[in-house]
C-alpha positions, 0 to 999 in steps of 0.5 A: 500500500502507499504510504501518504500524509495519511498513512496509520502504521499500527505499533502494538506493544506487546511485550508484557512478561505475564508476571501480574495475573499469575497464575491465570498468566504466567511467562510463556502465556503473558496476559496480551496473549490470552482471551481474558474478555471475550473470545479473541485475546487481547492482543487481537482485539488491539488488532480488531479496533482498528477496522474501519479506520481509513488508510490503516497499513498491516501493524509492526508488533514488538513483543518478547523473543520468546513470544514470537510464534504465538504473536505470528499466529495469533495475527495470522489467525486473525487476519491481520498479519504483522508486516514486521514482529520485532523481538525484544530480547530483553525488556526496555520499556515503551521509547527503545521499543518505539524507536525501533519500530519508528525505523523499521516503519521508514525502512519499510516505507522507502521506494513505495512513493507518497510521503515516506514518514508515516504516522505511528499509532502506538498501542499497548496489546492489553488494554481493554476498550469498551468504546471502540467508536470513541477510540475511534474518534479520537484518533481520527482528531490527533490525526491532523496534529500527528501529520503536523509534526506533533507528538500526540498522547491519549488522555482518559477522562478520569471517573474516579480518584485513581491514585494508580495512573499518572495523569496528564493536564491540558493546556485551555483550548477548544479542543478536541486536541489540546496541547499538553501542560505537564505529566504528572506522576502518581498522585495522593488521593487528595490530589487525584480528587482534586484532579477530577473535580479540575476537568483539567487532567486525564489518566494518560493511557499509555497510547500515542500518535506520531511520525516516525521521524518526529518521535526519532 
């Protein structure tokens, strides 16, 4: 496919080791890997709220080198097979793992005409939404943002204190994008009340939006 201003590459993490839930998952079979809330697994159903989006390329998977025939098959069993699975030989968390799916996303992007910088929609294999029309939508509006150069983050609205998360304040504005005020960390309970009783701060979600050479 061509790669143009428009171009979604999907960037799915999933490179969790499965030591949280265990022993429902363990190491060999992490929690992006097993069917926790319907019956496709997490990781599919990262894969699956991207039908309908416009312009969407096959997805760049991170994931552990031990995981990487089951992440294979459960792609290909799904019908959106990778269009490169990187393996991880150890754990570095979100940038590195990022950083090299931004380059092989420019690699794969030469010589295919178009714009030769695509958008990356950075997606972690074991969320769990709901609302797939609001993901939806709320990709399509940091889309322009993203083409623009911009690095885009995805902020929850918070409904309760949730001292678990870091939280994101915005910058007044009409929106629907905002630019970012600051990140904050973890908060108290009494400083996680005071954040939703703002409208001003969103859990941050751990999902971003940007081109490649911008996030390099």
């Amino acid at each position: 496919s061509l790669v143009t201003s428009q171009m979604l590459i999907p960037v799915i993490l999933s490179g969790g080791s499965g030591t949280r839930l265990w022993p429902l998952s363990r190491e060999l079979y992490p929690k992006q890997l097993l069917p926790l809330v319907g019956d496709r697994t997490m990781l599919q159903e990262t894969a699956a709220r991207l039908t309908g989006l416009d312009d969407v390329g096959a997805p760049i998977v991170v994931c552990n080198d031990s995981h990487r025939f089951m992440v294979a098959e459960q792609m290909r069993e799904f019908g959106a097979a990778a269009q490169a699975i990187i393996l991880e030989p150890v754990g570095r968390n979100t940038a590195p793992a990022v950083a090299v799916a931004a380059l092989v996303a420019l690699e794969k992007s030469k010589g295919k005409g178009g714009d030769t910088d695509p958008v990356l929609l950075v997606l972690p294999a074991d969320h769990v939404i709901r609302n797939v029309a609001a993901f939806q939508s709320s990709v399509k509006a940091g889309l322009a943002a993203a083409n623009d150069g911009k690095l885009v983050t995805f902020g929850v609205v918070p409904d309760r204190p949730e001292t678990g998360y870091g939280y994101i304040r915005r910058e007044p504005g009409a929106g629907p994008a905002y630019a970012v005020a600051e990140f904050v960390e973890k908060p108290d309970v009494a400083t996680a009340e005071k954040y939703v009783e703002s409208g001003d701060f969103f859990w941050n979600s751990g999902m971003f939006m940007f081109r490649a050479r911008a996030f390099l």
